[in-house]
N, C-alpha and C positions, 0 to 999 in steps of 0.2 A: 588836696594834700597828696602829694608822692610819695611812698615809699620806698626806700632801698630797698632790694630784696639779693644784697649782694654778689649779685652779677657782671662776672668780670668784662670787662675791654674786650679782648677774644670773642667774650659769648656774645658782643653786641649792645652789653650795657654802658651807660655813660659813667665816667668814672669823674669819683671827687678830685678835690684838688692837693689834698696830700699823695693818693696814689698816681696824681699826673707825675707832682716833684719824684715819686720814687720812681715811676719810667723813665722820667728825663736823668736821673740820676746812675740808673743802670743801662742806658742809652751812652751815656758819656764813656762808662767804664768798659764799654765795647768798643764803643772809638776808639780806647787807648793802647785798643788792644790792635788796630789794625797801624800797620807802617807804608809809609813812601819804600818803594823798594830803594831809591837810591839814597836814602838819608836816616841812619839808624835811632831816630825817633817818633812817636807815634800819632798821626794826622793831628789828635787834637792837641796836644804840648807845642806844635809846632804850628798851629793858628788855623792851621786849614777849615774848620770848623769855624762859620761863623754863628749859625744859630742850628740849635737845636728844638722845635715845638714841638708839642705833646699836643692833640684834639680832646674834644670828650670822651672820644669812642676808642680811644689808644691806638689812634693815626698819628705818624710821627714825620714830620717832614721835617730834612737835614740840607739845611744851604750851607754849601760850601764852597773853596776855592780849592785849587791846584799851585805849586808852588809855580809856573809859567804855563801857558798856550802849548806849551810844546814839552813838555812832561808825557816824559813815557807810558806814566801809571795813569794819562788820564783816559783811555780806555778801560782798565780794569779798576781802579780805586774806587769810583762813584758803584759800581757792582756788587766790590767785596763790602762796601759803605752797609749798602742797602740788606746784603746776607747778613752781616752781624747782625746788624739792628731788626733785622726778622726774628730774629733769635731769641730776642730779650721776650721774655713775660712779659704781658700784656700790650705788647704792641699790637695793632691788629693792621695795620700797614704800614709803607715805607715810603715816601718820596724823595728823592737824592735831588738837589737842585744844584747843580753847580755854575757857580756865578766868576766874571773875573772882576767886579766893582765892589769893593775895591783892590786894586791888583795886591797880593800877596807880598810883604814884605818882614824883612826878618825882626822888626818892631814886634809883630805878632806872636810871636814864638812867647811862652811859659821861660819864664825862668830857669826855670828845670830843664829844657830845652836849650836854652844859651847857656847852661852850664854845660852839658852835654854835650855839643859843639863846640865849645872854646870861645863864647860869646860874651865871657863873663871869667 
């Protein structure tokens, strides 16, 4: 038998699965926090985010897109991605993955996002 001895992510313990939903949860709310510089809404309203996982150990690795190949931010975005998401309580790592499969299209965008833009 196992026991907790409530030891968090950071310190190297494995964490349950309600506390993974809360990193993944305040994982999101740091996404929302960072923007494409050329487009005044924030990576994840706007799709760039395709998944976010949470490990045991409160390793987080973040697949994503750029809205083209050829986006300015995608030097810095995958960067600033991985600093916030350091940030968050109990993350205890970061992996930025950025993918172009499937290429990024404005279908992706949150609602809130095509309101935003005049997409809606």
């Amino acid at each position: 038998m196992t026991e907790d001895n409530g030891s968090s992510a950071a310190g190297g313990g494995s964490i349950n699965s309600i506390e993974k939903k809360v990193i993944e949860n305040n994982v999101i709310t740091a996404l929302q926090a960072c923007y494409d510089p050329e487009i005044p809404v924030n990576i994840y309203d706007l799709g760039l985010v395709y998944d976010v996982a949470v490990g045991e150990n409160g390793q987080v690795v973040i697949t994503m897109t750029l809205t083209s190949p050829h986006c300015p931010a995608a030097q810095s975005l995958p960067g600033e991605v991985q600093q916030r998401v350091s940030s968050v309580p109990g993350v205890s790592s970061v992996k930025v993955d950025v993918t172009w499969t499937p290429p990024w299209n404005i279908s992706m965008m949150s609602d809130v996002a095509k309101l935003e833009l005049g997409y809606m």
